[in-house]
C-alpha positions in Angstrom: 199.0 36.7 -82.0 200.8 33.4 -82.5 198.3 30.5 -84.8 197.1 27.5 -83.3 198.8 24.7 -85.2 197.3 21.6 -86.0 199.7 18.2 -87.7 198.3 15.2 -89.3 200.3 11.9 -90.0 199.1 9.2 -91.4 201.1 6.0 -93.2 198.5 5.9 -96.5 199.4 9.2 -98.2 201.1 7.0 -100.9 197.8 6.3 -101.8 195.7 9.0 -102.2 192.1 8.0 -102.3 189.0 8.7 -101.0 190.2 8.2 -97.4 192.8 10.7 -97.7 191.2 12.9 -99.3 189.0 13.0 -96.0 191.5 13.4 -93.9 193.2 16.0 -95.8 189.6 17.5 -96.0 189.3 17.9 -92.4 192.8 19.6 -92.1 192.2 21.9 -94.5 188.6 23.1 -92.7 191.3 23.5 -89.5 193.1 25.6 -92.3 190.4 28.1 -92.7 189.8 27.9 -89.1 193.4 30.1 -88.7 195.4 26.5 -88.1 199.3 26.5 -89.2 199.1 22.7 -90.9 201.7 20.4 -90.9 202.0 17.0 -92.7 204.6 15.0 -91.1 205.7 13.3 -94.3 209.2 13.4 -96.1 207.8 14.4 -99.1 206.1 17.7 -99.9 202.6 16.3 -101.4 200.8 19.7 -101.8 201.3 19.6 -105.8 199.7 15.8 -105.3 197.0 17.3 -103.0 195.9 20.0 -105.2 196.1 17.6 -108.6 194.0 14.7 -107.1 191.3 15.9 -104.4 191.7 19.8 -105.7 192.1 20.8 -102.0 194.2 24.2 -102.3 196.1 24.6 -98.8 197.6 28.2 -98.2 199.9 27.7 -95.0 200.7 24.0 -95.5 204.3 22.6 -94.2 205.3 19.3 -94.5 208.0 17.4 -91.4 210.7 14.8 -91.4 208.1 11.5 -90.8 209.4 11.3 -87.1 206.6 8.5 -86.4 209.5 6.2 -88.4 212.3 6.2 -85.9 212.0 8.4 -82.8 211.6 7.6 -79.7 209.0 8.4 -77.2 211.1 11.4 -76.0 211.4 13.0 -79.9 207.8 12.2 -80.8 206.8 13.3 -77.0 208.6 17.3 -77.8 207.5 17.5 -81.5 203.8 16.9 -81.0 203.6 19.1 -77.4 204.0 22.8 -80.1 200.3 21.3 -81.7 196.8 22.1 -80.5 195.4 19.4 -82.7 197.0 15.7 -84.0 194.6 13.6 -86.2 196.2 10.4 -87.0 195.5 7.6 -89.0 196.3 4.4 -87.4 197.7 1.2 -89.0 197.4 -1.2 -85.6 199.8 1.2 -83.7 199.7 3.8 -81.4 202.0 6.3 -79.3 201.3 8.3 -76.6 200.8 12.5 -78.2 201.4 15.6 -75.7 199.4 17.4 -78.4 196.4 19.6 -77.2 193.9 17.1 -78.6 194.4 14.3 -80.5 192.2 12.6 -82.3 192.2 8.9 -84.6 190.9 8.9 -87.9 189.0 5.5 -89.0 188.8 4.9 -92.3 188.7 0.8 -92.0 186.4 -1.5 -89.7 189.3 -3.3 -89.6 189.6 -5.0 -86.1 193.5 -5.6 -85.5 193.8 -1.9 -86.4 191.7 -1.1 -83.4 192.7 -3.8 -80.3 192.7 -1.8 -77.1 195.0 -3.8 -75.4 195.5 -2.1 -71.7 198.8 -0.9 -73.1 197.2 0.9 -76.0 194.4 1.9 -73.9 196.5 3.8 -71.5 198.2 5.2 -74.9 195.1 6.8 -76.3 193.8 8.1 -72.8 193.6 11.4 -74.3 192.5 11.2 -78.2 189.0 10.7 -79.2 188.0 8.8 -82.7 186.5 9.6 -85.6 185.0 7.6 -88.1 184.3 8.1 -91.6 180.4 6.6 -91.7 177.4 4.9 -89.7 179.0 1.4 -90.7 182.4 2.0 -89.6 181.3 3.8 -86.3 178.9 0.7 -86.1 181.9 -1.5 -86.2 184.3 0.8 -83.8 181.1 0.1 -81.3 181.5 -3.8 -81.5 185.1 -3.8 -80.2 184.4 -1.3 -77.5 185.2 1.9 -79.4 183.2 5.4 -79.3 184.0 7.1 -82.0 182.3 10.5 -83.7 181.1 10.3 -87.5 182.3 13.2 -89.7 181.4 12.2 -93.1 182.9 13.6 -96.3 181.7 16.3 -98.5 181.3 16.7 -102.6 183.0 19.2 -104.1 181.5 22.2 -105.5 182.4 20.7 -108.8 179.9 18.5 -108.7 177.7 20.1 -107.0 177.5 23.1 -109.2 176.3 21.4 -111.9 172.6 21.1 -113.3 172.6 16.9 -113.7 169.4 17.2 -116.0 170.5 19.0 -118.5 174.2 17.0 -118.9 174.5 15.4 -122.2 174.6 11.6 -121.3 176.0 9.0 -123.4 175.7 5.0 -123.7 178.0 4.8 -121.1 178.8 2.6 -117.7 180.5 3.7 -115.1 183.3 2.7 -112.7 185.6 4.8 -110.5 187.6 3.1 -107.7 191.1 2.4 -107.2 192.8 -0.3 -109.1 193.8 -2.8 -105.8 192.8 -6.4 -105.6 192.7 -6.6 -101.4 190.9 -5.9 -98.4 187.8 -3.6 -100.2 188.7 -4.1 -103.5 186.2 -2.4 -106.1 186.1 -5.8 -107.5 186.5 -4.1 -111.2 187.2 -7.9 -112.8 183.8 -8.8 -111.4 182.6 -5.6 -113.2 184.2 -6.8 -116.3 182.6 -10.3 -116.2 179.0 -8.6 -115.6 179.7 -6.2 -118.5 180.7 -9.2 -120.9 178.0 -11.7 -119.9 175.0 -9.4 -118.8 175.5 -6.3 -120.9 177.7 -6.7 -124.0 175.8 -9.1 -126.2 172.2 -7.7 -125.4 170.2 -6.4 -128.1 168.7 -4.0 -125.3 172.5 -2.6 -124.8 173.4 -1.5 -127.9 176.1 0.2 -127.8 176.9 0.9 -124.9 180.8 0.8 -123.4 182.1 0.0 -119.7 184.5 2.4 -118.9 186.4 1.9 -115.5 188.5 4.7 -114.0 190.4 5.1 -111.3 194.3 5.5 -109.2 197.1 2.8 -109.6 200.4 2.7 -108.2 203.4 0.6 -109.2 202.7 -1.7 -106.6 199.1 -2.9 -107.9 200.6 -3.0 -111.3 200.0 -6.6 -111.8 196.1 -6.3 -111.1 195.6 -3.2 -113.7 198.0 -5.8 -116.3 195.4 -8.3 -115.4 192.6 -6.7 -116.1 194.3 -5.6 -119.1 194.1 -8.9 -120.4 190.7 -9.5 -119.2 189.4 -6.5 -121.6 191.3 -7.0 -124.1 189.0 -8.8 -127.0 186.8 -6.0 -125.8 186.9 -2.8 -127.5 183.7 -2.0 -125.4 185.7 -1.6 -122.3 187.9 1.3 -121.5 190.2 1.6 -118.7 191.7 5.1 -117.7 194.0 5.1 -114.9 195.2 8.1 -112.7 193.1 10.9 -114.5 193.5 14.1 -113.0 190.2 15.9 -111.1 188.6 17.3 -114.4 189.1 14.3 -116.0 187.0 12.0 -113.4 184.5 14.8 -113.6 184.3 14.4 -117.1 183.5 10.7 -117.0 181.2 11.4 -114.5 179.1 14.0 -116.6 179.1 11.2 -119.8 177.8 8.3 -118.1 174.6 7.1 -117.8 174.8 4.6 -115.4 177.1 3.6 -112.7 178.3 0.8 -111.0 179.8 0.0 -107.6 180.7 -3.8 -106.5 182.8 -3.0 -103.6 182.2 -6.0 -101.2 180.4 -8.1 -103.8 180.2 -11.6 -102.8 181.6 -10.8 -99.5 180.1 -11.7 -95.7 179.9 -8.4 -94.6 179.5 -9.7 -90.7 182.6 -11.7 -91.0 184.7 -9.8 -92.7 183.4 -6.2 -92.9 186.7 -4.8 -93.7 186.1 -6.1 -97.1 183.0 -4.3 -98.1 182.8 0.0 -98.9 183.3 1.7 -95.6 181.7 4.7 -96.8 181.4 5.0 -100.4 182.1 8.3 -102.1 182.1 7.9 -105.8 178.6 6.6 -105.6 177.5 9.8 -104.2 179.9 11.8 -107.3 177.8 9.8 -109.3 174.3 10.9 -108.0 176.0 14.3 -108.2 176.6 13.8 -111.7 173.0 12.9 -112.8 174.3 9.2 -113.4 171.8 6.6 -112.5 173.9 5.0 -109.6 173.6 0.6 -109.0 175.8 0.1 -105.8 176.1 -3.8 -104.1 173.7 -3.4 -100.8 176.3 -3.3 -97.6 178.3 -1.4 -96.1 178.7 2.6 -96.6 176.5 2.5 -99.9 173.9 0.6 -98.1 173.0 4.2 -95.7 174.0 6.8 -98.1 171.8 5.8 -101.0 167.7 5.5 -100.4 167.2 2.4 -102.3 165.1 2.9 -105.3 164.5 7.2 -104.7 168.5 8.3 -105.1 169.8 4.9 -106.3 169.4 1.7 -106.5 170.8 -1.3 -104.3 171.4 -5.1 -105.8 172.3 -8.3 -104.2 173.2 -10.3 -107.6 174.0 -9.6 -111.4 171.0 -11.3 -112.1 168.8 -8.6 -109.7 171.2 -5.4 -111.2 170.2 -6.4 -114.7 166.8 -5.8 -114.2 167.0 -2.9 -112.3 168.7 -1.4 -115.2 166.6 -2.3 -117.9 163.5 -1.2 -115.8 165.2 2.0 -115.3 166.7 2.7 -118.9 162.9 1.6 -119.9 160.8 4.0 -118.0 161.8 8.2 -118.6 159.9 9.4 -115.9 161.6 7.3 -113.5 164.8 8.2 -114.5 164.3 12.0 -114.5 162.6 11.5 -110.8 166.1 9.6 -109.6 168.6 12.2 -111.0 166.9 14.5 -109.4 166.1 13.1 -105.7 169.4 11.9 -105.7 171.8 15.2 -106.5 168.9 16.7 -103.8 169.9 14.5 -101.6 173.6 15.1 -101.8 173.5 18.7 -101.6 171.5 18.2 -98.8 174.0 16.0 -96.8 177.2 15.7 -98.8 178.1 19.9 -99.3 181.2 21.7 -98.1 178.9 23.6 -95.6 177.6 20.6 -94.1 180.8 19.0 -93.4 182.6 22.0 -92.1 180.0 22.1 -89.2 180.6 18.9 -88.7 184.6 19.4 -88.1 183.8 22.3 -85.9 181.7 20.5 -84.0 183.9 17.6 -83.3 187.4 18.5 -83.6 187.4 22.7 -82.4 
């Protein structure tokens, strides 16, 4: 009996983050599901795959990128052999004879998503998927329905016991090293750890450690921050650490930050704060006590003051901390609500009954 086949193309796999590791996540549930996979992509990325997200595909193929310089006719042939097409859009679309095709929204981004009658009458036939509340939220606004399949944790993180991890003086950071759109505003971090944290008595040792991916094209932002860091042996900056690595940080720290969207209007220009927000849930995994900037994705996946905490200013964060770090019970209370929480909402289990129910 021939396999259903499923293909996914999207323009970001350079990247690699936490949006591609949700898409990939959801082709790899299609995977188990007896799907044939296909990445249309010139490059074989399964190496990458497995290195980064540790997603293990077992009948994964990879296509000429024919979304580059086919026509309608090419496009229209190669996607007709596919029961299901998720895409990830970057403004345009093309009509798909696949089965059913669906767009992925990873950004509430609103010149990815103008429906003009021509696009309209291109996506007759896909439905769309968003990544949270907030995006879907957004997706609404600008005349969109879209289905929310949120990601999952790995059983990495959730197989660990965050009481009992041996936690160190240490402050957290894991985001991608980029400067634009929902930047994770790590010199912002920097200037918070230098004027808030470094030269209090109360702080006494403790290091800011920031972590994340950084390709050759946001090179100048991880030199800069280079700079910014470096009269201060107190910070550490680890770029492109492999899966065991980030877990390693992750199991250290005691507290972690997030300041995606800090600053930022989030009506205006809600591209620019977290859509979604996974390493803050990694972090409550990971028995970290987890300070995330209140909007966006963070805002709905962390209950403010039972699984995390939620700040509008330094000035606010700073005392959340100390109160925190001050009072034992408290902490123990958080750690454990929190990696509660995320094994209630965040497991593999959880979001492969999600894909089913959407997508098959």
């Amino acid at each position: 009996m021939k396999r259903p086949r499923a293909a996914l193309y999207s323009p970001y796999l350079n990247i690699m983050g936490g949006g591609e590791k949700h898409i990939l996540s959801i082709l790899s549930v299609l995977e188990k599901n007896g799907f044939d996979c296909t990445i249309f992509w010139d490059d074989d990325l399964t190496q990458k795959i497995a290195e980064t997200f540790n997603l293990n595909f077992s009948r994964l193929s990879f296509a000429p990128n024919i979304f580059k310089a086919k026509g309608i006719i090419s496009k229209s042939h190669e996607l007709s052999s596919f029961d299901v097409f998720l895409y990830v859009t970057d403004g345009s679309y093309f009509f798909s004879t696949a089965k059913k095709n669906f767009v992925f929204c990873m950004v509430p981004q609103k010149n990815l998503y103008r429906l003009t009658p021509l696009n309209k009458l291109k996506t007759w036939n896909y439905r769309f998927i968003a990544n949270s509340n907030f995006t879907q939220k957004w997706l609404k606004r600008w005349g969109i329905t879209a289905n929310v399949i949120y990601p999952y944790l790995n059983e990495g993180f959730l197989g660990m016991n965050p009481e009992r991890l041996p936690k160190e003086k240490i402050l957290l950071s894991v985001g991608r090293f980029f400067s634009h759109l929902h930047a994770k505003n790590q010199a912002v971090i920097v200037d918070f750890f230098k004027n808030k944290i470094h030269n209090d008595a109360f702080f006494k040792g403790y290091k800011l450690v920031l972590v994340g991916a950084a390709d050759e094209n946001n090179r100048p932002y991880v030199e800069s921050l280079k700079n910014l860091i470096r009269e201060t042996p107190a910070i550490e900056l680890d770029t492109n650490v492999s899966y065991d690595e980030l877990k390693a940080w992750y199991k250290k720290a005691r507290i972690y930050l997030h300041f995606t969207g800090y600053g930022v209007d989030a009506e205006a220009h809600p591209e620019m704060v977290e859509h979604l927000g996974i390493t803050p849930l990694e972090a409550m995994a990971s028995g970290c006590l987890t300070f995330a900037y209140d909007a966006g994705g963070p805002a709905e996946t962390i209950i403010d003051g039972k699984t995390g905490f939620l700040f509008k200013s330094t000035t606010e964060l700073i005392e959340l901390i100390k109160t925190l770090i001050k009072d034992k019970t408290a902490q123990t209370a958080v750690i454990r609500n929190a990696f509660l929480y995320v094994t209630d909402h965040f497991s593999l289990p959880v979001f492969e009954k999600r894909v089913k129910e959407v997508v098959l």
